[in-house]
N, C-alpha and C positions, 0 to 999 in steps of 0.2 A: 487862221483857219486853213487848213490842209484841203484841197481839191481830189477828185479819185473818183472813179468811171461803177456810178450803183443804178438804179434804175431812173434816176431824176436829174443825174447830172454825169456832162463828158459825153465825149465821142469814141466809137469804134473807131474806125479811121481805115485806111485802106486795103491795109495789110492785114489787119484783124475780117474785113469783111472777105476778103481773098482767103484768108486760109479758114473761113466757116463753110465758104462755098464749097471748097473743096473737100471739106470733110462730110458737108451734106450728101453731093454727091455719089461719094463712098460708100455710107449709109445706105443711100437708095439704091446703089447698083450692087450690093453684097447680099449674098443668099439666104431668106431667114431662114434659118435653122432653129429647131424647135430650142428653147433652150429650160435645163434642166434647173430642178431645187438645189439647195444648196442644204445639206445637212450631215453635220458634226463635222465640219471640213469636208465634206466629198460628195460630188455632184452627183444626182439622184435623178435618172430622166424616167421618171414614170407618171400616170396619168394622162387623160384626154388630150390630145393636143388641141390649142384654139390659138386662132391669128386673129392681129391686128391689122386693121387696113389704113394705110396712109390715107390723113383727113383732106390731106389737100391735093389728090390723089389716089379716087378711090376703087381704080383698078388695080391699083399698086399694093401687095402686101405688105407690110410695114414690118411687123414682127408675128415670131411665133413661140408658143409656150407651153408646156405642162400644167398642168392644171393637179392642184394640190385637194386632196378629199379629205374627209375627216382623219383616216387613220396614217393617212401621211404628215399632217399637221401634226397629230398626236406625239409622231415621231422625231419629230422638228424640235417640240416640247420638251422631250424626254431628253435631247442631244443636249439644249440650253440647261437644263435643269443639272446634267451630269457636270455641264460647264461652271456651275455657278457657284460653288464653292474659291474654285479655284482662283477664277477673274476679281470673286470680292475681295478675296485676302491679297489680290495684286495691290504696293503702291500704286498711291494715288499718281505720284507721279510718272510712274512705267503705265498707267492708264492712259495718261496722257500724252505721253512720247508717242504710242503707237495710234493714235487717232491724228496726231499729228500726221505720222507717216501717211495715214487713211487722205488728210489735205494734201501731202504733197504730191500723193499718188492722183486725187483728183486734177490738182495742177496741173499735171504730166501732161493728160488727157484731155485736157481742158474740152479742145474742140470736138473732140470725139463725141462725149458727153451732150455738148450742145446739141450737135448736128443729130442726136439720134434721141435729144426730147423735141428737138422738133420736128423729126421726122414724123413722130409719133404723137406729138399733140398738136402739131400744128403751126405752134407759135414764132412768131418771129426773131430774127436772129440776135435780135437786139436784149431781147427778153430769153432769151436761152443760153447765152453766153453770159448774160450778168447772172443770172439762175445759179450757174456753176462757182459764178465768184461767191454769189454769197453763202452756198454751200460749206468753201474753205472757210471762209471768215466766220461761221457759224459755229465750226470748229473749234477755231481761233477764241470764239470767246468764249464758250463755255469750259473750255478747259484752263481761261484764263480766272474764270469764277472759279473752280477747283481748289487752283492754285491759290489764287489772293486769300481763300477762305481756308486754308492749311484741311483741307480737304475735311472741311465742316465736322473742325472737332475742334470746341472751344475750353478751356477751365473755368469752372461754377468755383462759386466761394466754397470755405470750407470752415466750420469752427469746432472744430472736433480736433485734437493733434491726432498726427499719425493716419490721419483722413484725408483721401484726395478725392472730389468730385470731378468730374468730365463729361460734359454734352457733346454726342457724335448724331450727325446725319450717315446710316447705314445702309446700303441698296435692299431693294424689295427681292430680287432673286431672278426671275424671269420676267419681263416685259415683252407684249406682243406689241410692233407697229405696223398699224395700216394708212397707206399713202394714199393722196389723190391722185390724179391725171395732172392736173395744173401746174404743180411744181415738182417734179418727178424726180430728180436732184435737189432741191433747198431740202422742201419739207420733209423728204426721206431721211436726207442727211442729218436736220435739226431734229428730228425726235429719236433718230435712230445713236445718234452721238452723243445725247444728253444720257440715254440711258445705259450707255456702256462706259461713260465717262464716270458715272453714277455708281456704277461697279455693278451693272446688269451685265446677265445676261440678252440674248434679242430675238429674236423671229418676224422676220419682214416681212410684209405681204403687199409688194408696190401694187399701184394701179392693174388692172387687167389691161389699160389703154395704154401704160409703156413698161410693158416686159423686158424690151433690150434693155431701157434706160439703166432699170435694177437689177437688171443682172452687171450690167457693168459698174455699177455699185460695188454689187456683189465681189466680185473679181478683184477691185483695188482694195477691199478691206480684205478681203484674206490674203493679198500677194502684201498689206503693211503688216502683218507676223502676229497678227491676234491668234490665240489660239483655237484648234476647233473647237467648234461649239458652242461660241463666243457668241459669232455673227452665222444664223440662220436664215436662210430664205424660200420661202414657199411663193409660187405663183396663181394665181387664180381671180376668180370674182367673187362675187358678195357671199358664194358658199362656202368656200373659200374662210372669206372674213370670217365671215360667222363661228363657221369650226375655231377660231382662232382664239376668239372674245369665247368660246364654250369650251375650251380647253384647259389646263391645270395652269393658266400663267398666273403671276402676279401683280399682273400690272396692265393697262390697255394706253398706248400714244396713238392718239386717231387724229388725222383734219378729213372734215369732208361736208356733209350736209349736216341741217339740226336734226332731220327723222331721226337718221342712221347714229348719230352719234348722243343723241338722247336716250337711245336703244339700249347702246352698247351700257352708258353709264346706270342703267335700270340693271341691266345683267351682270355688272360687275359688284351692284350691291347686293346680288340672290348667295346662296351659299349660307355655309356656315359663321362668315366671316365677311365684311366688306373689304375691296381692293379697288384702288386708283382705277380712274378713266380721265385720263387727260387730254381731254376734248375741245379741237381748235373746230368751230362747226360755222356757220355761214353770214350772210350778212345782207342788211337791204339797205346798202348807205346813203344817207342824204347830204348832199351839199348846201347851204343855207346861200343863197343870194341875196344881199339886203338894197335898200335903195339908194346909200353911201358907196357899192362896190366900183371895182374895175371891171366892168362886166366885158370886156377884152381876157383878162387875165380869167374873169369865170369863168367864161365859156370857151378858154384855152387848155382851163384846170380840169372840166368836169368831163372834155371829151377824151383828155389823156386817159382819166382815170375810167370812162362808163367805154369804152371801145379800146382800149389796150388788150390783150390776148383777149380779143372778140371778148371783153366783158366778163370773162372765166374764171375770175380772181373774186374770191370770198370777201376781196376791199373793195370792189367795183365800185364806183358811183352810179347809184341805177337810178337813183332821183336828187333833181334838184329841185329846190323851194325855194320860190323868188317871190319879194312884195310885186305888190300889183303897178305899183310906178314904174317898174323898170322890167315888166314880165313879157311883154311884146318884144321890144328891141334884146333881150335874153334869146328866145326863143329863135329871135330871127339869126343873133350871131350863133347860135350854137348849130342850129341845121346848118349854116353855112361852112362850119367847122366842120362835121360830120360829114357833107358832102365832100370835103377836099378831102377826106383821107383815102388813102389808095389803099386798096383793097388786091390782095394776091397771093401766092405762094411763097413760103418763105426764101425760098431763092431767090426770091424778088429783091433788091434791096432797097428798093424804092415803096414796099409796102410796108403797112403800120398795119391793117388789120388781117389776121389769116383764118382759114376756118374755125370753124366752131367744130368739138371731136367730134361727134356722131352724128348719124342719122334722128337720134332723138332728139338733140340740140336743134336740129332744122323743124321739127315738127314741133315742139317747143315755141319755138320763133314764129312760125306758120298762125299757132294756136291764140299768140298774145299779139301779133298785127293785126289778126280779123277781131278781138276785142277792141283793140285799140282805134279799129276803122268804125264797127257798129256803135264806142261809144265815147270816145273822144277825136283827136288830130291828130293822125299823119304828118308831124312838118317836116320832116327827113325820112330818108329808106324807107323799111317796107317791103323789098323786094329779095328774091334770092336771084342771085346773077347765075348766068350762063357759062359756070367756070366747071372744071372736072371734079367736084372736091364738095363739101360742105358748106358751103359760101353762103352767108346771110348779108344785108349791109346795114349799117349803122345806124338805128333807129331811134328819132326824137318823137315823143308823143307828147302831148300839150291837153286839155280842157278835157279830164278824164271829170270825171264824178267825186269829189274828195272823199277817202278811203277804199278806192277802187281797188279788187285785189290786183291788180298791176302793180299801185304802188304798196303795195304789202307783203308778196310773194315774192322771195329771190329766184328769178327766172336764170342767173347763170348765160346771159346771153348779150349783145353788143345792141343794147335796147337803156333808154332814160327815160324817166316820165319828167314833165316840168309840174307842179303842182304853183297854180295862183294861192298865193295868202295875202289877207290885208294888211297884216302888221307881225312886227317880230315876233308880240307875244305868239300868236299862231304859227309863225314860221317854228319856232321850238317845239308847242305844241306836234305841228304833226313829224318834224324831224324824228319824235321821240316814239309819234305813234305805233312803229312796229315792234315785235317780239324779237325783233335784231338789238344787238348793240355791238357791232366792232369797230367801225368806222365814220369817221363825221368829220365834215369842213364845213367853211362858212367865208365869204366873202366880204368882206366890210372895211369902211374907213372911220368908223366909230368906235373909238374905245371903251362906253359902256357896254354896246352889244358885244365887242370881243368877251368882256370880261364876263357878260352873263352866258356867254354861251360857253366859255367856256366852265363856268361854273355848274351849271344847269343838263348840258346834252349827255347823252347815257349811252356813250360809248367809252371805250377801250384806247381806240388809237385817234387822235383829230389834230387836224390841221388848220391854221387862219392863213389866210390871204395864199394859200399854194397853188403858182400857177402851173407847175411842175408835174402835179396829180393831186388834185382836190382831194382826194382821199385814197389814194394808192403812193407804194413807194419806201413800205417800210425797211429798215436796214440795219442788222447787228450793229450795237452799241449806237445807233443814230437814234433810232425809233425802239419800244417794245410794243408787243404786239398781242394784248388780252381781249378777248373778246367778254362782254358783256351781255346778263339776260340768255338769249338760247344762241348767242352766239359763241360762250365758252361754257367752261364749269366748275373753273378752281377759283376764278379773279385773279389770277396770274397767270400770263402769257408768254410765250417765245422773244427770243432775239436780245432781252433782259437778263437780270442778276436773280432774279425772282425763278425762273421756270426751273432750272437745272437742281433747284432743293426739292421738288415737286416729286420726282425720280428716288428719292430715299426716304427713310422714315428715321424717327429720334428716337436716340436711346440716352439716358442718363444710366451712367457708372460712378458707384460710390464704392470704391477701394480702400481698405483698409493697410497701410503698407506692415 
């Protein structure tokens, strides 16, 4: 077993935190300048400008952008569309050569990259620098799916002389992608690379919350020699999005919320014709505690996972479920977990949690503490600290009401609820209760319960006994990554062998020689 630095295992180390410092710095101290779209190769600075302001720092402008309207989207469309002849009839493998280039150019950059999604989301260094590796390696493997699959065209039988059958996966044409804030490099990268790898065309539309980030996306794929057209980029917000999924694409790659992205896949089946919406959308994940665990290792597992990028992550663990024999001394080790994590700015290098992006996020927080006080326990946090930034702290709630919407509601925030059960059977029970299915763990030293839960739980990605991240941590070719229920929409998910066929459609050829 090979060892290597992903989000659950390895060290940065000195040199690595030395030169992220330095390149945050840079970040912060360079001019935002508004930055322009990107269409048919040539930079387009028109529209509203709107800034971003540093979360953890929020005197500080972070970035600034153009804001994309309908008939500049239009535009963007038309660019791809002109492009898409051409990139589909490219081999498969000069598809892949030049998205390579797209990895090695991210390489180059590495720290750049980092330092200016954390500039812009927040998050910590530890989690903005693996971000970028799994970026390249996200690369790495679906152009290795490409490959192993002789670029998904297989030979059908044939009983006819003089008869040749063939099964090809052939790309959809144009694909729109819309990124979240959270992973501003992975997930831009993995949707936006599958579907050029796919022999798409693309039209970006990162976060409104990190403009720099995609623009320097932006930059390394057109400086690795794609052609214009190829890779388009519009900046903006939800209206933005919108024009985007209401434009003439082919195709929609979104991660974000279930509304939004339930939305989109309603819009993508209106028309004449149905077209793909491949929708990675959110998650209420529960970690199971049973009365067999290492409730050391649980409540090491569930704070990594439910307080990591302040809980921002669609994998979060926002609830754990524990039997009632061992639900007190749970509770007590995991507030006491919660309370030691340092809390700061990503410059920090001694902090593990950094702001939450917005002012909505704080009010958000505000909203599910004062539930949490009128109708369950406080055993942790609770408070917004006295810092310059967005700052919530790490919040354990305990003796909610079962079915409380707290624990139903993906709040997106560095908040748990503990739920008391009497016995497994209801430990599964309500694990299952929500309209979520991406993520699930379980603590146990019981090999029946392993097997039924893992038989039984109705998610996508799950882990047994991880103390590492109960339910966060997934990694190209380690983990795949489907969301289940209103958490996805195909049953096939990222970072897998599965997602990358999802981006073309089949064609059967029966040739007469």
């Amino acid at each position: 077993m090979s060892t290597r630095l992903t989000y659950t295992s390895g060290d940065l180390g000195a040199e690595t935190d030395a030169a992220f410092e330095e390149a945050l710095e840079a970040a912060r101290s360079s001019e935002a300048a508004a930055h322009p779209h990107l269409i048919g190769g040539e930079e387009v600075a028109e529209g509203q400008v709107f800034e971003r302001r540093d979360p953890a720092r929020t005197e500080q402008v972070a970035s600034r952008a153009h804001e994309a309207g309908a008939q500049l989207v239009a535009r963007a469309v038309e660019a791809a569309r002109a492009a898409a002849p051409g990139w589909a009839a490219t081999e498969y493998g000069e598809r892949c050569r030049l998205l390579r280039a797209v990895a090695d150019g991210i390489g180059a950059r590495h720290m750049e990259l980092a330092a200016l999604a954390s500039l812009e989301t927040g998050k910590s260094r530890t989690e903005s620098i693996l971000e970028v590796q799994e970026a390249i390696d996200l690369i790495e493997a679906y152009a290795g799916h490409m490959e192993e699959n002789e670029g998904y065209t297989a030979p059908l039988n044939s009983f006819v002389d003089g008869e040749r059958n063939v099964d090809v996966l052939r790309p959809y044409g144009v694909f729109g992608v819309i990124a979240p804030f959270n992973f501003p490099v992975a997930l831009s990268i993995g949707m936006a690379s599958s579907a050029l790898i796919a022999g798409n065309t693309v039209v970006f539309k990162p976060s409104e919350e990190s403009p720099s980030t995609g623009a320097g996306l932006a930059e390394i794929v057109q400086a690795a020699g794609l052609p214009p057209g190829v890779f388009n980029l519009v900046h903006g917000g939800p209206d933005t999005g919108r024009a985007l999924v209401d434009a003439a694409v082919d195709g929609i790659a979104f991660t974000g919320s279930a509304e939004v992205g339930r939305e989109i896949a309603r819009r993508m089946q209106d028309g004449p014709y149905a077209r793909p919406a491949l929708t990675e959308m959110g998650g209420k994940n529960p970690a199971i505690v049973t009365a067999s665990a290492d409730l050391d290792a649980a409540a090491e597992g569930v704070a990594r996972s439910a307080f990591g990028l302040s809980g921002q992550k669609c994998s979060a663990c926002s609830r754990a479920i524990v039997v009632d024999s061992v639900h007190d001394e749970f509770v007590e080790k995991l507030a006491a977990r919660a309370a030691e994590l340092a809390l700061g700015d990503p410059s920090d290098p001694g902090a593990f949690v950094g702001p939450v992006i917005n002012e909505g996020g704080v009010e958000r927080y505000e909203r599910a503490v004062a539930a949490a006080r009128r109708e369950g326990r406080v055993a942790a946090g609770g408070g917004t600290p006295d810092l310059p930034g967005h700052y919530v702290e790490p919040t354990v709630v305990a003796d909610l009401p079962h079915g409380h919407q707290l624990e139903r509601d993906e709040l997106f925030l560095p908040f748990v609820t503990v739920t008391r059960v009497g016995s497994f059977d209801e430990a599964l029970a309500e694990a299952n209760a929500p309209v979520y299915g991406l993520t699930a763990g379980i603590f146990t030293g019981d090999e029946a319960e392993k097997e039924r839960f893992l038989a039984e739980i109705e998610a996508g990605v799950v882990y047994v006994n991880r103390r590492a991240g109960a339910t966060t941590g997934a990694w190209p070719g380690t983990q795949t990554f489907c969301g289940w229920k209103s958490s996805g929409s195909t049953g096939k998910g990222g970072l897998g062998a599965w997602y990358l066929p999802q981006f073309m459609r089949e064609q059967s050829r029966t040739i007469v020689e």
